[in-house]
N, C-alpha and C positions, 0 to 999 in steps of 0.2 A: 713196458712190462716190468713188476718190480720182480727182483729177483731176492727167494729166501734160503738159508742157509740151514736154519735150524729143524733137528728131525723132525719137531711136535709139528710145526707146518704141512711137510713135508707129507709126511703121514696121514694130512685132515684134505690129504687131495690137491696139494697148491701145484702149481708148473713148475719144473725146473730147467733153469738157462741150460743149453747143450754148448759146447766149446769145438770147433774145428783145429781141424792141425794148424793150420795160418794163426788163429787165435792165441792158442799155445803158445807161438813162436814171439809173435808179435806181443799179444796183450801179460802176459804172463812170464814170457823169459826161458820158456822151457827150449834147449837148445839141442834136445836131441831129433835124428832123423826117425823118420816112418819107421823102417826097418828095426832101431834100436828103441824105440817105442813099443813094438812088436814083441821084444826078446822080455823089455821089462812087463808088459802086462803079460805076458806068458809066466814068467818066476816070481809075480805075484807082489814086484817094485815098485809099481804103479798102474793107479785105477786103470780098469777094466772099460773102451769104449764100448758105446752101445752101437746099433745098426741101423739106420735110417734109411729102412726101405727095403725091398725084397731082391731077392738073386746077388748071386756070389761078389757081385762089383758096388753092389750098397755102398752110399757112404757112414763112415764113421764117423763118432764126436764123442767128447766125455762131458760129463752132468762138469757145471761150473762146481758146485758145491762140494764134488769128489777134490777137483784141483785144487781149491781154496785147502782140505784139509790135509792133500796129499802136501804141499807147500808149507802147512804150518806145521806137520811131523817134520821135514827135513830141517826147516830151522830150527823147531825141537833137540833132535838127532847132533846138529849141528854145533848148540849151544853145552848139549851134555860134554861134547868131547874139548870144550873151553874154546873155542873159534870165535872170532872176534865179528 
């Protein structure tokens, strides 16, 4: 499955990759726990998962494409404050 990033696609109906917490951790570098995941998609720090599946124990994932841009604002954010 190829996976696209860009909205114009996105938009004309294509699929987008979903990312698990394991993926996160592993594929991406993202080092924070569930719980503090929780706090940052509450205050609005980082993409919002969506809900895979019904009743209150559903599992969670985020769209790859959210993480890829949330990723490329912090290195953004990063670079403004002169960090190497």
């Amino acid at each position: 499955m190829e996976t696209t990033t860009n909205t114009t696609t996105r938009n004309q109906g294509a699929s987008r990759r979903v990312v698990s917490l394991g993926e996160l951790h592993e594929r991406f570098g993202v080092p924070y726990t569930r719980q503090h995941l929780h706090r940052r998609m509450r205050d609005g720090t980082f993409p919002k998962a969506v809900k895979l599946g019904a009743g209150k124990f559903a599992r969670r994932a985020w769209f790859e494409d959210d993480i890829l841009e949330w990723l490329d604002r912090q290195a953004a954010e990063r670079e403004e404050v002169g960090h190497d």
